[in-house]
C-alpha positions as CSV (number, residue, x, y, z in Angstrom):
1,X,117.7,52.9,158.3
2,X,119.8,55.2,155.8
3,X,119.2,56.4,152.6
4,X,122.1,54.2,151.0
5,X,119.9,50.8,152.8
6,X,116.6,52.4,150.9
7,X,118.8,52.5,147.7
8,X,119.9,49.2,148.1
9,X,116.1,47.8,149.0
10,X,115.2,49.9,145.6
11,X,117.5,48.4,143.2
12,X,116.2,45.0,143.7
13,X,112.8,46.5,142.1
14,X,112.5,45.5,138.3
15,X,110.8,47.9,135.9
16,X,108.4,45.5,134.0
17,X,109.3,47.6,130.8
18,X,113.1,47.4,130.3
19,X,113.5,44.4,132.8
20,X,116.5,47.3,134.6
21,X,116.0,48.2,138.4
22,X,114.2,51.2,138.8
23,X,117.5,52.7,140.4
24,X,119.8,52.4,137.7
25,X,117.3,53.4,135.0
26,X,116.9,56.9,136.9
27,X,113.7,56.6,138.3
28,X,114.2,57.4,141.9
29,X,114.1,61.1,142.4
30,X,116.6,62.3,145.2
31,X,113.8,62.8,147.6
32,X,114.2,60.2,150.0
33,X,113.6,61.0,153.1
34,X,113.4,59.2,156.7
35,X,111.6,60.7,159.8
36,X,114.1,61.2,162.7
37,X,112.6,58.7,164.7
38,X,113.4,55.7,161.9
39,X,109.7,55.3,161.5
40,X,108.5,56.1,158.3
41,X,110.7,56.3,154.8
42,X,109.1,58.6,151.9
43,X,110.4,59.2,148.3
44,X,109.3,60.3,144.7
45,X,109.4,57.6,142.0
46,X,109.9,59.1,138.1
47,X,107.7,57.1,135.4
48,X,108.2,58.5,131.7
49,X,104.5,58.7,131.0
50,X,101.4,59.7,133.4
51,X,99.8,56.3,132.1
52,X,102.6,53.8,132.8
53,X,100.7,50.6,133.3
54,X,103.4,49.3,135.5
55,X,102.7,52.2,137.6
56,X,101.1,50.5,140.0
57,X,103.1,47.1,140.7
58,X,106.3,49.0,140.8
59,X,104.8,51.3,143.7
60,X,103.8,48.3,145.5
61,X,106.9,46.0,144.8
62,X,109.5,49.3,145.8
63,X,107.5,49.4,148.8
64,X,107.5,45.8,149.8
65,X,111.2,45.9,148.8
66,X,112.0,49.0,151.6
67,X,109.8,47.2,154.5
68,X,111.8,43.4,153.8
69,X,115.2,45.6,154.1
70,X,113.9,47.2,157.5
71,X,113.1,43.7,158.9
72,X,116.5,42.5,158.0
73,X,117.8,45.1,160.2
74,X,115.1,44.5,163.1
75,X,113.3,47.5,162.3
76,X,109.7,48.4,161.4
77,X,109.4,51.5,158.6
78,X,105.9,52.8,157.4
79,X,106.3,53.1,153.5
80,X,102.7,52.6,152.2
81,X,100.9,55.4,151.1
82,X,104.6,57.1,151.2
83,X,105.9,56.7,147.7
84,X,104.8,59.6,145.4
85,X,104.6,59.2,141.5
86,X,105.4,61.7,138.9
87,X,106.0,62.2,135.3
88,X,108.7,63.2,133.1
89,X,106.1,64.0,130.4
90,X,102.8,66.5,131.0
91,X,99.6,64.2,131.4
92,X,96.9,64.2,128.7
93,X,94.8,67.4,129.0
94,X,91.4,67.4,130.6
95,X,88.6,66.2,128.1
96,X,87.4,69.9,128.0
97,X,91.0,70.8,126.3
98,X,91.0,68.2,123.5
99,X,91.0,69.0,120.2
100,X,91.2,72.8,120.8
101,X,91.9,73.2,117.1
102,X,89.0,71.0,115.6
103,X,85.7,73.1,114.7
104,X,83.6,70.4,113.8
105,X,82.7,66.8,115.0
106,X,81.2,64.5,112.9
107,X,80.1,61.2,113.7
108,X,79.3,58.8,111.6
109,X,77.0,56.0,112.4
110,X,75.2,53.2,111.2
111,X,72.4,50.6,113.6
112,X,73.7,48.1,111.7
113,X,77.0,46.4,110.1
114,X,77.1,45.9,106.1
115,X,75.4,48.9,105.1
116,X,78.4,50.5,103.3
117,X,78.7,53.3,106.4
118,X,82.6,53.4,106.4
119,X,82.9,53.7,102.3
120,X,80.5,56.8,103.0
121,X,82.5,58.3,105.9
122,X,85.1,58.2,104.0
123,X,84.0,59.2,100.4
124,X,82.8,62.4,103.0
125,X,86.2,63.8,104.8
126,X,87.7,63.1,101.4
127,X,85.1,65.2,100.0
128,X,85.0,67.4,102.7
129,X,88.7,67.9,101.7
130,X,88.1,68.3,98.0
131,X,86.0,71.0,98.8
132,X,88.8,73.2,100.7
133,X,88.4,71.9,103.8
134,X,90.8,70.9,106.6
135,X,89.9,67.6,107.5
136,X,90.8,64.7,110.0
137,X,89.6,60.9,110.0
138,X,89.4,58.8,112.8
139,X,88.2,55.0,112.6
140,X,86.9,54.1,116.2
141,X,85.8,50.9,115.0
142,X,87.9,49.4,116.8
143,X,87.0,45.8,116.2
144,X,86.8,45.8,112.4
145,X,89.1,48.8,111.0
146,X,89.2,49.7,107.5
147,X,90.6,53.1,106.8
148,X,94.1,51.8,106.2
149,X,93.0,49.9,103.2
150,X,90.1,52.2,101.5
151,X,92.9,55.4,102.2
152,X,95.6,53.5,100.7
153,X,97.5,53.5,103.8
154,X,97.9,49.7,104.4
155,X,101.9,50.2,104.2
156,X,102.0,53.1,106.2
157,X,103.7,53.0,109.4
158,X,102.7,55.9,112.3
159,X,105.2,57.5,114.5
160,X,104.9,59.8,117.6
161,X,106.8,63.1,118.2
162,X,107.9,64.4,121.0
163,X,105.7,67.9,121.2
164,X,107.9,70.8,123.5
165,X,105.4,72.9,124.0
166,X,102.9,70.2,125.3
167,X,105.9,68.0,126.9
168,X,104.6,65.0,125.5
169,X,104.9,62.5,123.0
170,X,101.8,62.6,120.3
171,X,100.6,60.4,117.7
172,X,101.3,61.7,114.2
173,X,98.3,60.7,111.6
174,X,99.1,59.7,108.2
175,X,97.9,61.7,105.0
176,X,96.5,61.0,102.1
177,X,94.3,62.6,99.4
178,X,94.4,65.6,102.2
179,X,92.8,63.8,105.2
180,X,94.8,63.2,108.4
181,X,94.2,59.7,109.5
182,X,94.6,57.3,112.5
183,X,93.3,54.0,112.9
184,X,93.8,51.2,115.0
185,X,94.3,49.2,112.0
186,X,97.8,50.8,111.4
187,X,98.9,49.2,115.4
188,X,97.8,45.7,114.8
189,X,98.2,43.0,112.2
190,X,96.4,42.9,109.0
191,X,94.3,39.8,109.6
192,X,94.6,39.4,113.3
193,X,91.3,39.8,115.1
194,X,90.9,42.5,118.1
195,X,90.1,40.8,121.4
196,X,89.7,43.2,123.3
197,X,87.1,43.8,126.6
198,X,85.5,47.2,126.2
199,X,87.2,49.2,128.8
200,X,90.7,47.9,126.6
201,X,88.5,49.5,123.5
202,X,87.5,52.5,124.8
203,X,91.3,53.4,126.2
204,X,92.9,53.0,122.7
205,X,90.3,55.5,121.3
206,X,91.0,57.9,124.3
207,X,94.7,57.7,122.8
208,X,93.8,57.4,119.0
209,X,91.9,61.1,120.1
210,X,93.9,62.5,123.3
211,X,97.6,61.3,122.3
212,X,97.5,62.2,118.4
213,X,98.7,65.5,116.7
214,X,95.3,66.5,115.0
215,X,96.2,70.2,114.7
216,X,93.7,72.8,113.4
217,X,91.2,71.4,111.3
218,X,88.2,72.4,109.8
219,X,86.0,68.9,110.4
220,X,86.9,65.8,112.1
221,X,85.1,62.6,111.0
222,X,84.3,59.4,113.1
223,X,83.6,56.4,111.6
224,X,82.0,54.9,114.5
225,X,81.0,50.6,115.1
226,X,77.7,49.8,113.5
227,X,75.0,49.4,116.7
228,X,75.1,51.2,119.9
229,X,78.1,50.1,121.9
230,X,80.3,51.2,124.7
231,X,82.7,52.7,122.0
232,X,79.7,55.5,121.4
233,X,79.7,56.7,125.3
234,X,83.2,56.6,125.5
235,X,83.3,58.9,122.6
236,X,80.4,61.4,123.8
237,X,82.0,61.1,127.3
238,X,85.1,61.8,125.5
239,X,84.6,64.9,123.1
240,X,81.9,67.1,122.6
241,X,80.1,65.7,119.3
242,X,78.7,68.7,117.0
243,X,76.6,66.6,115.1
244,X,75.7,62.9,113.8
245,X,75.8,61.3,110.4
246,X,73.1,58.2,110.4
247,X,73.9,55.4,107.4
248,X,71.2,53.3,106.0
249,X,70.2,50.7,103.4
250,X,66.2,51.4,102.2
251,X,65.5,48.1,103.4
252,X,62.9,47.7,106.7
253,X,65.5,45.4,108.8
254,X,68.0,48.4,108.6
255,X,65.3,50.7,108.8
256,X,64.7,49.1,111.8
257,X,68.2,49.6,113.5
258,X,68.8,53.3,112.2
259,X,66.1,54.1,114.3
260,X,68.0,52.9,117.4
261,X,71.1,54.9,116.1
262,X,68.8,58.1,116.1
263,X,67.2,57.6,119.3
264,X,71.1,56.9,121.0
265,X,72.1,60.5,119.9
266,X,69.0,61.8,120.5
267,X,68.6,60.7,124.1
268,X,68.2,63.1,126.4
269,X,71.1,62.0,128.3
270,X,73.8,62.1,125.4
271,X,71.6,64.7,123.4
272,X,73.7,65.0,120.1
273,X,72.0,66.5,117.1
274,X,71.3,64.0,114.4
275,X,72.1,66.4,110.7
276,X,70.9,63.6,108.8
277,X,70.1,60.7,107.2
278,X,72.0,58.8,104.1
279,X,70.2,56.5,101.8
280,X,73.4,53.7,100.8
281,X,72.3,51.7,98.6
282,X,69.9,53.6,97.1
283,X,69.0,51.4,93.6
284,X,71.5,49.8,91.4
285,X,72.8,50.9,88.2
286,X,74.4,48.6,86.4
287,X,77.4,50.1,83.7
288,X,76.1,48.4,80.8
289,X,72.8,50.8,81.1
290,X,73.3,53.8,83.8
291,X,69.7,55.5,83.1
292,X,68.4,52.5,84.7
293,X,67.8,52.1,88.3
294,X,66.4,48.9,90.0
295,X,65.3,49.2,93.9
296,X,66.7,45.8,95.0
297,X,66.6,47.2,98.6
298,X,63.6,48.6,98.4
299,X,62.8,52.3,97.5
300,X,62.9,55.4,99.2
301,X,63.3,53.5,102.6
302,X,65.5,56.6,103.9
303,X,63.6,59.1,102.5
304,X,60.6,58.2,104.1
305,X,62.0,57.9,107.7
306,X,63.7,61.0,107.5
307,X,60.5,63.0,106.5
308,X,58.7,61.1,109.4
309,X,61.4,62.2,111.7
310,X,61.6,65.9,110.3
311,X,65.7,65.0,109.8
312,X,67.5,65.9,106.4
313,X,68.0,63.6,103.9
314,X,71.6,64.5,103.0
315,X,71.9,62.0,99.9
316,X,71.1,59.3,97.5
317,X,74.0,56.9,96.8
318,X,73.4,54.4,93.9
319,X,75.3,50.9,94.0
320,X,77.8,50.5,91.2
321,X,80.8,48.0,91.1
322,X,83.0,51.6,90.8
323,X,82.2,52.2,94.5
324,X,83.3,48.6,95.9
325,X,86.5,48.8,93.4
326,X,87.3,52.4,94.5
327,X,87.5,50.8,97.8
328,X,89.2,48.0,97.6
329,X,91.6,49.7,95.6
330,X,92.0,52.6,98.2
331,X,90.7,55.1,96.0
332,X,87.7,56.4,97.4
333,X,85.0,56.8,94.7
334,X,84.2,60.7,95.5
335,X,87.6,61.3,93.2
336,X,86.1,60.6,90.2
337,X,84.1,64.0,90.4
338,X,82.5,63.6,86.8
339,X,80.8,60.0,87.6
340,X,77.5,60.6,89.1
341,X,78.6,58.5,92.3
342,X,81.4,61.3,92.6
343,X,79.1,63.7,92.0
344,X,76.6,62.1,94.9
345,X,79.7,62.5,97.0
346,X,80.5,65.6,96.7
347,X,76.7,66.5,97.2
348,X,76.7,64.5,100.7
349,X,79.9,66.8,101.5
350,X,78.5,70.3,100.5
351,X,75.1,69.0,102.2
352,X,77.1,68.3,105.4
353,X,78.6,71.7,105.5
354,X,75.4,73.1,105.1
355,X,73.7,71.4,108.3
356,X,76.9,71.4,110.2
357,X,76.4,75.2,109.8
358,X,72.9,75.7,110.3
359,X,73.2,73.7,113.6
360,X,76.0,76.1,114.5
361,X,73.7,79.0,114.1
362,X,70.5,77.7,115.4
363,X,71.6,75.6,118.0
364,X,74.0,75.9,121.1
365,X,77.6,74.7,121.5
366,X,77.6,70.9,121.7
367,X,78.3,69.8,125.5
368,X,80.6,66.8,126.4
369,X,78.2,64.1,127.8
370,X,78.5,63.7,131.9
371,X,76.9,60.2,132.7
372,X,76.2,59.4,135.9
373,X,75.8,56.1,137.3
């Protein structure tokens, strides 16, 4: 068998991705080689990134392609196991080299949906931002996103770079009101559902985190699912978490399920420190009369659970038809800095910083999480 009978077996070999043979569209290095005695054939193919998803088939079909030319000639080659991969871009660094420029990792967590923990993770980077800060914002809900819309980013279209120094290509977030976001929201369809098994889930996050340009920053927020979910190991499996933000209604039934979200981080095995507790929802104000409050979730529900668990109670935010407009309008509420709900913002912000840093001082460097089956 020669090299120009290998070529020829090769160039019947479709990539999936361009529907071109893998010959013409460069990707068989000039490595071929055949042993003297006819027996074996060995070459290098050339994918453009480390995770092709054709990766696979393509090895197989190139080698099924080479051992049907062989038998045409009455010859028997061995190929499998033969055919090296390599990549014209670097792979994605080890999960101990992501994010070398991010100080501080927030996540923000709720036990349950429809307790308003998105409006407050994002009322805090923007905060965090109005304060001085450099800050990043990542939505890992991956089945419900909302940052697009409540950063006034629905429009916005993301692009990826190609980064020299790295020799890859990278996500670039969008910006607004000084917050670097990325989202899944802005790579699907407003309105289309994500069905998606977790393993599917928990690879776009790896990108959203390991493929993006996040740069230096001074805190990097997660907006995590409400519950506990596969989404939360892949992201303490992922990075190395400094600390957890846990949302609640006063009411017992979310009472209930922020106590699961405390005991997930708190778990010996995953071992994140919890900085505190919001209380969402805290009473109602209506506009008509704001020196009135009425507990229609019950009162002090938070408050209580964070003194019984020795955890900070990091704020207090009222409902007010502001907060729900700010967000649907994607103008999050914290920018109105003399309305007491902006004022409650910014408090939550400064109150973050001040944990964030405490826990810094008083407690090791966060670990990545190692589970083992």
């Amino acid at each position: 068998m020669t090299k120009e009978q290998v070529l020829e077996a090769l160039s019947g070999v479709r990539y999936p991705g361009t529907g071109k043979n893998i010959v013409e569209s460069g990707m068989v290095s000039d490595d071929i080689v055949i042993s003297a005695d006819n027996q074996s054939v060995s070459l290098s193919l050339l994918f453009d990134k480390p995770t092709d998803p054709f990766m696979k088939s393509v090895v197989r079909a190139a080698e099924a392609a080479i051992e049907m030319t062989a038998s045409k000639i009455s010859e028997t080659v061995h190929v499998r196991g033969n055919i090296s991969v390599h990549s014209r871009q670097a792979a994605r660094p080890e999960p101990e080299k992501l994010l070398p420029g991010v100080k501080n990792i927030i996540a923000v967590a709720s036990g349950k949906g429809g307790v308003g923990k998105s409006t407050v993770a994002v009322n805090l980077a923007v905060g965090l931002a109005a304060l001085g800060y450099k800050v990043g914002f990542l939505d890992a809900d991956i089945f419900g996103p909302s940052a697009p819309k409540m950063f006034h980013l629905e429009s916005t279209q993301v692009y990826m770079r190609h980064d020299e120094e790295q020799n890859r290509d990278l996500i670039i977030p969008a910006t607004n009101y000084g917050v670097s976001v990325l989202s899944l929201g802005f790579f699907v369809e407003p309105g289309n559902a994500t069905v998606w098994r977790g393993s599917m889930a928990g690879s776009a996050l790896k990108q959203l985190i390991g493929d993006a340009d996040w740069g230096d920053l001074d805190y990097f927020i997660i907006d995590t699912p409400p519950g506990t979910s596969d989404i939360h190991l892949t992201l303490v499996q992922t990075i190395a978490i400094t600390g957890a933000v846990i949302v609640s209604t006063p009411q017992q039934v979310a009472l209930a399920d922020a106590r699961k979200g405390i005991d997930m981080f708190q778990n010996e095995k995953i071992n994140v420190p919890v900085l505190g507790l919001v209380e969402n929802m805290a009473w109602f104000t209506p506009a008509e009369l704001p020196d009135n409050r009425y507990y229609i979730f019950g009162r002090e529900g938070v408050a209580d659970l964070a003194k019984e668990l020795n955890i900070p109670l990091l704020a207090q935010i009222p409902v007010v038809q502001s907060i729900c407009e700010a967000g649907d309008n994607g103008i999050p509420a914290v920018l109105n800095y003399d309305s007491p709900v902006g004022q409650s913002y910014l408090s939550l912000a400064q109150s973050v910083v001040t944990q964030c840093n405490r826990r810094n001082e008083e407690k090791p460097a966060t670990q990545r999480v190692e589970m083992k089956a």
